[in-house]
Biotite code that builds the C-alpha atoms (Angstrom):
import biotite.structure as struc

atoms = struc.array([
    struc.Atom([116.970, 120.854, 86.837], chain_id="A", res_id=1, res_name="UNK", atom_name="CA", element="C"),
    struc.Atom([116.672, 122.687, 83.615], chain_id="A", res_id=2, res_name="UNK", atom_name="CA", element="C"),
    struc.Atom([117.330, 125.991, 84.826], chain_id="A", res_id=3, res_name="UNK", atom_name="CA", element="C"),
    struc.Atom([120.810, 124.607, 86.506], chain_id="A", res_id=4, res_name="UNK", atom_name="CA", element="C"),
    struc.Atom([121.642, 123.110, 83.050], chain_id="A", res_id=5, res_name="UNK", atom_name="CA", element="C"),
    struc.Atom([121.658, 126.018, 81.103], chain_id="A", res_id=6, res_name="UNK", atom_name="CA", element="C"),
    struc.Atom([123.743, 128.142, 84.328], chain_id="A", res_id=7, res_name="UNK", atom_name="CA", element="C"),
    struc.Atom([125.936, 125.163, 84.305], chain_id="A", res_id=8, res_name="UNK", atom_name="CA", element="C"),
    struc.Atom([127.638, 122.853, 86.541], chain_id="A", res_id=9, res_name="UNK", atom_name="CA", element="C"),
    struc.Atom([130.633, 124.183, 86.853], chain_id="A", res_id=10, res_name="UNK", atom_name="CA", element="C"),
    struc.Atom([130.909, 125.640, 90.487], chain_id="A", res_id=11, res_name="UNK", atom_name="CA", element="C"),
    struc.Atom([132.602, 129.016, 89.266], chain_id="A", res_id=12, res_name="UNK", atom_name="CA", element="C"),
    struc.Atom([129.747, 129.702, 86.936], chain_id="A", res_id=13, res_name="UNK", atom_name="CA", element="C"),
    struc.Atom([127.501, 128.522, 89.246], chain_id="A", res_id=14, res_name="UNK", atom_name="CA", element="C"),
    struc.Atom([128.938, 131.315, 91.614], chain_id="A", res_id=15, res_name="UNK", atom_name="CA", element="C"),
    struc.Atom([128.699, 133.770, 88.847], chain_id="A", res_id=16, res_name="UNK", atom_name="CA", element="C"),
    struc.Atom([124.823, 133.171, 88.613], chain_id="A", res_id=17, res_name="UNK", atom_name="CA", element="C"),
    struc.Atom([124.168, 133.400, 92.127], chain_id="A", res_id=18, res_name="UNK", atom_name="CA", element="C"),
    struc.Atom([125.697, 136.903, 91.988], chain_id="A", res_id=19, res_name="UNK", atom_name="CA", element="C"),
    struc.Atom([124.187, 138.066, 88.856], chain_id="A", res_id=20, res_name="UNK", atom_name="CA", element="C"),
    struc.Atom([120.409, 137.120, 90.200], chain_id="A", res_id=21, res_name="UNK", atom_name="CA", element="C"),
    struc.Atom([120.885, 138.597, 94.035], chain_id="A", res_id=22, res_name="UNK", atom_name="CA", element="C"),
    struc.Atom([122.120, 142.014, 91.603], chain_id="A", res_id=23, res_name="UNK", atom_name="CA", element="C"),
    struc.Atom([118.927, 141.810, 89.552], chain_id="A", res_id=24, res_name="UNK", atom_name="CA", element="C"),
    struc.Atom([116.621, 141.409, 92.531], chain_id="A", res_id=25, res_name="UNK", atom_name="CA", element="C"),
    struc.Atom([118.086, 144.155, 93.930], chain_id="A", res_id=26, res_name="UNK", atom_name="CA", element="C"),
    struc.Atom([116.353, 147.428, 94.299], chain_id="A", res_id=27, res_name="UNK", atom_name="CA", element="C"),
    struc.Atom([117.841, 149.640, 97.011], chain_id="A", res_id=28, res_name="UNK", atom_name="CA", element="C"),
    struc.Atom([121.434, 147.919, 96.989], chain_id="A", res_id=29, res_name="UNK", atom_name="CA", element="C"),
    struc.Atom([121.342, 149.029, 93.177], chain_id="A", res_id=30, res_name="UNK", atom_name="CA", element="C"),
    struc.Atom([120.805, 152.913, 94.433], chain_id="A", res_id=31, res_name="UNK", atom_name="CA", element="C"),
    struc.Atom([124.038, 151.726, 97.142], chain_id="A", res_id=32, res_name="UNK", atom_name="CA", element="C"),
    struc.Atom([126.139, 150.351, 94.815], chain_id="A", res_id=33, res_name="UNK", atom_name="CA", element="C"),
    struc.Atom([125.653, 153.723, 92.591], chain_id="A", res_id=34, res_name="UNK", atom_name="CA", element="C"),
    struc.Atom([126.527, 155.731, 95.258], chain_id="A", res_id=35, res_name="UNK", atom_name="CA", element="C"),
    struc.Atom([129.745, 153.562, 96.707], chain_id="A", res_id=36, res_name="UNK", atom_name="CA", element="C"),
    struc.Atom([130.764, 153.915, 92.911], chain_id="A", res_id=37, res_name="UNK", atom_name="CA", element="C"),
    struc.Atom([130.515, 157.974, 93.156], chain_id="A", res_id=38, res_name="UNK", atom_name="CA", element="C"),
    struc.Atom([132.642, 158.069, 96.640], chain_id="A", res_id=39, res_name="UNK", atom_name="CA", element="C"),
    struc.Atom([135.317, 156.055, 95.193], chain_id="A", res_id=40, res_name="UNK", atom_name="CA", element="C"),
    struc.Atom([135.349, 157.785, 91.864], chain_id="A", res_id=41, res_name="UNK", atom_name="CA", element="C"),
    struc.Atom([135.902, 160.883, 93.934], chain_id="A", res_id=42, res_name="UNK", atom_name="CA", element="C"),
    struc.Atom([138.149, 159.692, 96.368], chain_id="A", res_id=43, res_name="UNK", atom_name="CA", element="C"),
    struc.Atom([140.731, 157.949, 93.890], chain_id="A", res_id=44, res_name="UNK", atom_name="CA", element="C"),
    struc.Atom([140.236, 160.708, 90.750], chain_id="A", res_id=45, res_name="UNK", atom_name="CA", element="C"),
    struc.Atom([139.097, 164.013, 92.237], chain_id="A", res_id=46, res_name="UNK", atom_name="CA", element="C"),
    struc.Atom([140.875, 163.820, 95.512], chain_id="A", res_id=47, res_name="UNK", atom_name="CA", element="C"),
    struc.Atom([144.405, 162.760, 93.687], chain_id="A", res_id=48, res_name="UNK", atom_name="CA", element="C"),
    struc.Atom([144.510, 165.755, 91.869], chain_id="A", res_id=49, res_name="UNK", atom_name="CA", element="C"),
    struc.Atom([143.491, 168.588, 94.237], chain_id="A", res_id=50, res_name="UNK", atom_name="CA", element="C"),
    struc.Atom([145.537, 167.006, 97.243], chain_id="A", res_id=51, res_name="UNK", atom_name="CA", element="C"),
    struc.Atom([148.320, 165.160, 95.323], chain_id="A", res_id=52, res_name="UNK", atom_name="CA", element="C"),
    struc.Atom([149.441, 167.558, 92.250], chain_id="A", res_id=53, res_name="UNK", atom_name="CA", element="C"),
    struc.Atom([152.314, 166.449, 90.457], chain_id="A", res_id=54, res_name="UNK", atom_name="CA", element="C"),
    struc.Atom([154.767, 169.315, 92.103], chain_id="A", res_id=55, res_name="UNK", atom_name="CA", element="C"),
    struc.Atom([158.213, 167.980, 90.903], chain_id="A", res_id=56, res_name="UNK", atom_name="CA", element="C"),
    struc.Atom([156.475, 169.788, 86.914], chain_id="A", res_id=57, res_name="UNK", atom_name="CA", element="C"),
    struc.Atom([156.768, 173.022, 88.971], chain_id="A", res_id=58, res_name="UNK", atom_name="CA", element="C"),
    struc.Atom([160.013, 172.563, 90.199], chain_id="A", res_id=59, res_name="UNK", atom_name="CA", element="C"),
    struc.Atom([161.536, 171.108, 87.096], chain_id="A", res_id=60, res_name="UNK", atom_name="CA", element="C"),
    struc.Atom([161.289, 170.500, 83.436], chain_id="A", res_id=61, res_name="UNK", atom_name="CA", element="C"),
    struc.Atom([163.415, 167.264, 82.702], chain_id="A", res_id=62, res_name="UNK", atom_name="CA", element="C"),
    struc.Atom([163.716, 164.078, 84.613], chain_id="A", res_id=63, res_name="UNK", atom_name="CA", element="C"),
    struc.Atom([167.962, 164.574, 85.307], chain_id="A", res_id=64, res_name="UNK", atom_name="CA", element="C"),
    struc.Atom([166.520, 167.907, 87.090], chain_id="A", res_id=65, res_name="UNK", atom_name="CA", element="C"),
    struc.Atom([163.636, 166.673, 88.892], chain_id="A", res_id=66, res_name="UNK", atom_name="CA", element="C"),
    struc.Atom([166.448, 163.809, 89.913], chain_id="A", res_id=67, res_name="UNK", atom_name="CA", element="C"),
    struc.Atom([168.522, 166.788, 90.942], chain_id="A", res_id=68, res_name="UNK", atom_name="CA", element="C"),
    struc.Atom([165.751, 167.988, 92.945], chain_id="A", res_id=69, res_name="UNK", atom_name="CA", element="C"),
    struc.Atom([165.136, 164.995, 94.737], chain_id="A", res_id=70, res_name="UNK", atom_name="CA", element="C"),
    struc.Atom([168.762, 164.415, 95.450], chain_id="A", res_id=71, res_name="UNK", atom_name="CA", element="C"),
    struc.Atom([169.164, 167.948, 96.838], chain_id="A", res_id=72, res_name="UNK", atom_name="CA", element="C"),
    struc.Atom([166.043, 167.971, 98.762], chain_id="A", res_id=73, res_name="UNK", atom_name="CA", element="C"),
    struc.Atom([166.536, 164.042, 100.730], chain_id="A", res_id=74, res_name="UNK", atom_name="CA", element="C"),
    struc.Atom([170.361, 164.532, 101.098], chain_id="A", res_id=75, res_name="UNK", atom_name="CA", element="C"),
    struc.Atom([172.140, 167.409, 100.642], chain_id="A", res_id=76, res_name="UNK", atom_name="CA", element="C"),
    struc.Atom([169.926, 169.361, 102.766], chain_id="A", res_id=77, res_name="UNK", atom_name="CA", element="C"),
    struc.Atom([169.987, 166.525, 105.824], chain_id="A", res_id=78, res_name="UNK", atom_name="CA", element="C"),
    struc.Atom([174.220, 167.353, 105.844], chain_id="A", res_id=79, res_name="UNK", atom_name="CA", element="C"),
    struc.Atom([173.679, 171.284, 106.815], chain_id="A", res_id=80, res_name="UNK", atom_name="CA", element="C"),
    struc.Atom([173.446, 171.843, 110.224], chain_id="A", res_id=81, res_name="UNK", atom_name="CA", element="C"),
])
């Protein structure tokens, strides 16, 4: 009874405790949780910038040019047979 007064009664912090202790106890989901933190690290930062570089900086050095681009590029080139 003492323990659940000082986590609360609240039911959100209650579910906030429950959390926090099954992390603690952990030993091998800490060594998981490391490693699903590396993959996504290198899927959404590392990945992004080898596979998705920022061409229209290549292609153009304002925005009313890289909106040139664009335009040229979706519509004028769809009208030529």
């Amino acid at each position: 009874m003492e323990r659940e007064q000082l986590r609360g009664n609240n039911w959100l912090s209650r579910i906030f405790y429950f959390y926090l202790d099954g992390f603690r106890a952990m030993t091998l989901g800490r060594t998981l949780w490391l490693i699903i933190a590396i993959k996504l690290f290198v899927f959404f930062v590392v990945i992004k910038f080898i596979f998705f570089p920022n061409f229209l900086n290549t292609v153009a050095s304002n925005d009313q040019e890289k909106a040139d681009y664009v335009r040229h590029e979706l519509i004028d080139k769809g009208h030529q047979p």
